[in-house]
N, C-alpha and C positions, 0 to 999 in steps of 0.2 A: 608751350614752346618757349622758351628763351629768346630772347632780345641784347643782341649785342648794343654799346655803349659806344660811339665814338668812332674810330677808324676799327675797332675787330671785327670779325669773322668768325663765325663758331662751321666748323666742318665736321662731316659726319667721316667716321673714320675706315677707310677701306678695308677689310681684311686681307691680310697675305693666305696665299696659297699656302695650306699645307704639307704639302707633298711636292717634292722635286720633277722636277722634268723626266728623270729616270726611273721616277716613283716612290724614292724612299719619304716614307713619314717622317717631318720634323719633329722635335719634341718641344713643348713650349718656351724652354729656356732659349732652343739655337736658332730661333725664329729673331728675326730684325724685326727694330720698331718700325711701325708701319710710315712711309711717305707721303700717302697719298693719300687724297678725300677729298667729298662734295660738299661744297661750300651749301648752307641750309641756311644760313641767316648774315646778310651782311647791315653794319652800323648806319650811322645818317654822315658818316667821311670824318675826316681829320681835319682841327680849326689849325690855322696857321697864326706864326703869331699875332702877324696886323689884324685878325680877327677875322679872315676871308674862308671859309670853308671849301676843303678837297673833296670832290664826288670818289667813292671808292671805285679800283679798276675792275674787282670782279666781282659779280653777281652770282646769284642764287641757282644751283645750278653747274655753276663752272665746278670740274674736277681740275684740283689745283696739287702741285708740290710743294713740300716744305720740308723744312730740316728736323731729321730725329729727336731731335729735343726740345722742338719751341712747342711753346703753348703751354697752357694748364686744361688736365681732361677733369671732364663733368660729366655727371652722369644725369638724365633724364629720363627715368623710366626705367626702363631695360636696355636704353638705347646709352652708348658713352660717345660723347663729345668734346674735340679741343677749341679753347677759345683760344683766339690768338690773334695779333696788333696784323693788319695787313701786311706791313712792312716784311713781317716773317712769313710771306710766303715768296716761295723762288718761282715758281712758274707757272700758266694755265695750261691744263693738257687739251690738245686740240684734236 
């Protein structure tokens, strides 16, 4: 497994639904990048400059939001993963 570095987060990435509410099948192009995932590995926090280190806010576990486009995806296995700086995530889902 992967070991984040600093303030990131590597989250596992949720799949969207393929199929609409009224049933129609998407096709892979008109499908949106996905928002959502469970966070699988958080850093040891973010140093500030005076040198004081930040505890990160979510943990391992949390299903969190973020925006379509942060992160870099990795792949581990069979499994694909985004790492991404805390700071790019918007919200924990509760």
């Amino acid at each position: 497994m992967l070991q984040p570095i600093g303030d990131r987060v590597i989250i596992a990435i949720q799949d969207q639904p393929e199929e609409t509410v009224g049933g129609i099948v998407l096709a892979e192009n008109a499908k949106e990048k996905p928002t959502q995932g469970k966070v699988v590995a958080v850093g040891t926090g973010r140093v500030l400059d005076n040198g004081e280190k930040v505890a990160p806010v979510v943990s391992e576990g949390d299903v969190v939001m973020f925006d379509k486009y942060a992160g870099t995806k990795v792949n581990d296995g069979d499994q694909e993963y985004l790492v991404m700086h805390e700071s790019d995530l918007l919200a924990i889902v509760k």
